[in-house]
N, C-alpha and C positions, 0 to 999 in steps of 0.2 A: 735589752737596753737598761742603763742604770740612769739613774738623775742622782746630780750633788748636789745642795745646797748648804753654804757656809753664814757663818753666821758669828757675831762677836767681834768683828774689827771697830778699830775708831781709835780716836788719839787718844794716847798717854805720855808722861813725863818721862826722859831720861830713871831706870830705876825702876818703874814701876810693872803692873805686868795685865797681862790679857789673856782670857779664854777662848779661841777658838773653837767653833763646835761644827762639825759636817754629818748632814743627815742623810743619807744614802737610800732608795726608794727605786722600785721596777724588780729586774731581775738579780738581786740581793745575794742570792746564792752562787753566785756564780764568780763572788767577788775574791779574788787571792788575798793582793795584797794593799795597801791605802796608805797614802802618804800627803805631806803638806806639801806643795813648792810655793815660791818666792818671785816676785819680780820686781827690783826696782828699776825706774827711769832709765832708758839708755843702757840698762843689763840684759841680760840672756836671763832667763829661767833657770833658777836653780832649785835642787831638790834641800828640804828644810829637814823633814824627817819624815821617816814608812815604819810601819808596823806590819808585816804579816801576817795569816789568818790565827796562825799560830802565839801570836803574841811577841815575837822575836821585832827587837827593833835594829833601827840606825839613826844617824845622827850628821846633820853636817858639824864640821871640827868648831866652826863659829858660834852655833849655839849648843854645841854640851853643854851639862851641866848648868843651863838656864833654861833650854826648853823639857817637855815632856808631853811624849805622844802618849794614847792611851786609846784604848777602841772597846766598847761597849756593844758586844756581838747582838746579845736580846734588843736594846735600841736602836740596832744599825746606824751608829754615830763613831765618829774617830775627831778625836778631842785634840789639841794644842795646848797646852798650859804654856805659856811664855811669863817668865819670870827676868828681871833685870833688865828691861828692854834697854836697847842701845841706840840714837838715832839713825844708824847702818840697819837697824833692823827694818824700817821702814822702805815699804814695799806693801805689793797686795798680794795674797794669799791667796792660794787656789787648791784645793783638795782633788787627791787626786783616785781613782780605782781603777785597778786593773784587775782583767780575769783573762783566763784562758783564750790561745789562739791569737793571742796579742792584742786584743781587743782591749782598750784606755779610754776611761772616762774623763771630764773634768767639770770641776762648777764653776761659778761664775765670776768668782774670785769676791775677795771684802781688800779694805783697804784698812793697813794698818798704820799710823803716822808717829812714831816717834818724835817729841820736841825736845831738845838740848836746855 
């Protein structure tokens, strides 16, 4: 079993920016790959960005170049850096772990609020 817990959501202005931090705890090692997803009101879940064990990322097309995943293997933490937020951004945040055999973690989401 893994446990997520996230951490860093809360309002900011159009422009400004947030650190999301997920702390990862249980069976750590077994973890592949970690990624953010998103959920606004009345959406579907969408993936925001993963990082692999390996360091390799992605990105949704909406926030290149204003977010930045990063993972700190010695902390077991996978970080958000959000830069430029956009009121579209707004939505709650849930980190995500997978490991082998298909087995998916998730925490318990923060909420992030972009104001115009």
């Amino acid at each position: 079993q893994v446990q997520l817990v996230e951490s860093g959501g809360g309002l900011v202005q159009a422009g400004g920016s947030l650190r999301l931090s997920c702390a990862a705890s249980g069976t750590i090692f077994s973890i592949n790959a970690m990624a953010w997803y998103r959920q606004a009101p009345g959406k579907q879940r969408e993936l925001v960005a993963a990082i692999t064990s390996g360091g390799s990322t992605n990105y949704a097309d909406s926030v290149k170049g204003r977010f930045t995943i990063s993972r700190d293997n010695a902390k077991n933490t996978v970080n958000l850096q959000m830069n430029s937020l956009k009121p579209e951004d707004t939505a709650v945040y849930y980190c995500n772990a997978r490991a082998p055999a298909g087995l998916c973690y998730w925490g318990q989401g923060t909420q992030v609020t972009v104001s115009s």
